[in-house]
N, C-alpha and C positions, 0 to 999 in steps of 0.2 A: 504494500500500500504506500501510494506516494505523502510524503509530508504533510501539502496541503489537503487531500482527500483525508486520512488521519484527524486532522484539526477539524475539517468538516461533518466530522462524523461524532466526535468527544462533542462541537456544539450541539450535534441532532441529537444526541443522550440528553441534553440540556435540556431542550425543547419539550422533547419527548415525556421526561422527568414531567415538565408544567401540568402538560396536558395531561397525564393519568391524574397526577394532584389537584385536576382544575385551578394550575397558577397559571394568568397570563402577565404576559411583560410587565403589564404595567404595575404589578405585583412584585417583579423579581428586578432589583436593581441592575438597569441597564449600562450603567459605564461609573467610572470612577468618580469620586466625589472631589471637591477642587483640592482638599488634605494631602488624599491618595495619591491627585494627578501631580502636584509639587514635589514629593516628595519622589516619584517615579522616575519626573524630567530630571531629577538627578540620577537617577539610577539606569536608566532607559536609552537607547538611542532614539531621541527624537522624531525620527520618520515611522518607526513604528506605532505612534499613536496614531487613532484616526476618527480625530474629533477634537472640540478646543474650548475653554472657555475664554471669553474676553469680558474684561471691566465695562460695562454700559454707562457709569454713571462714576460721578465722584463720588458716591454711597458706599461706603463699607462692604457690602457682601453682596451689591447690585451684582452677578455676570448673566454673560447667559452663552450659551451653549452652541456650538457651533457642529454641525457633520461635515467633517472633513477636517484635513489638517496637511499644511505642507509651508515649505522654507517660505515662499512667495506669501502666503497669506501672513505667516508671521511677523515678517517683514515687513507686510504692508501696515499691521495695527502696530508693530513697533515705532511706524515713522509718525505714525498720526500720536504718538505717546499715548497709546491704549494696553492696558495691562495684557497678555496674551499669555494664555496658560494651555500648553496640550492635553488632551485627555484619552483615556485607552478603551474601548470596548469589551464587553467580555472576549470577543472575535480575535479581539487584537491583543488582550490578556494573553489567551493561547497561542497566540500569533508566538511570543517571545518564548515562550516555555521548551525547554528544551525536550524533543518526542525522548531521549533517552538516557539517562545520568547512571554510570558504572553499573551498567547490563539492570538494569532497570527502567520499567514503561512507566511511563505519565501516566496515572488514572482518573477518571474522575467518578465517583459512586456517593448517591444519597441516601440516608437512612431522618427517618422521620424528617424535620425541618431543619437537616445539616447539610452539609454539599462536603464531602471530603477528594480534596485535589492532592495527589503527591506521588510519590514515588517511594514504593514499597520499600523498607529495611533502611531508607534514606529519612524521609522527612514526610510528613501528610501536614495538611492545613485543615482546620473546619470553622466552619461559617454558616449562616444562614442564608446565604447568596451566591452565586457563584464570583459574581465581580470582587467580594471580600473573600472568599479562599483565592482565589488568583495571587490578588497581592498580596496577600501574608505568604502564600509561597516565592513569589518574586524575591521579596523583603529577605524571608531565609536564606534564600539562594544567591542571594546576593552575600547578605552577610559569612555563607560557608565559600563563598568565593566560587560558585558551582551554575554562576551564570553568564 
């Protein structure tokens, strides 16, 4: 199985997961929150996010959310002096995850209102979402130097 069909397929479990549970999207946290997204664009190459928030307003916590994300758009709200923050999808969560760390698969498996993402004998993440096991596994793996 290629990479991308792989990653294609971990999200269809995602999906799948909803729909037996009667969760739809707008129930299951769709993309990183701006915490998450800051603290990733440090950890992240850039391009892999694919989606953004930018400042609207002089207000405190005013953003708002963009689909899509690339050098040029960044660039462009950087010149206008607009706050611009990338953000990652769950899509694009798995997008970075390594399919295999020292002869170990990526998994992803739910039990009652948990999502567990990891790699067996390595590390598992749980969450009640998939976009926050995502990055708490990033975060490890990053921290064990294994990303």
């Amino acid at each position: 199985m290629l990479l991308g069909e792989y990653r294609l397929c971990l999200l269809k479990n995602i999906l799948d997961y909803g729909l037996q549970k009667n969760i739809t999207m707008a129930t299951i946290k769709p993309f990183t929150d701006l915490k998450q997204s800051k603290i990733l664009a440090e950890i992240l190459p850039l391009e892999s996010a694919d989606m953004c928030y930018w400042k609207r307003t002089w207000k405190e916590n005013d953003y708002a959310i963009n689909v899509g994300h690339s050098k040029d758009l960044q660039e462009g709200f950087e010149a206008k002096g607009i706050e611009y923050v990338p953000c990652w999808s769950v899509a694009a969560l798995l997008g970075v995850l390594p399919k295999i760390i020292n002869n170990e698969t990526l998994f992803i498996e739910t039990s009652a209102a948990l999502w567990h993402i990891g790699y067996r004998n390595i590390y598992t993440t749980r969450a009640d979402n998939p976009v926050d096991a995502c990055y708490e596994m990033i975060i490890r793996l990053h921290e064990l130097n294994l990303l």
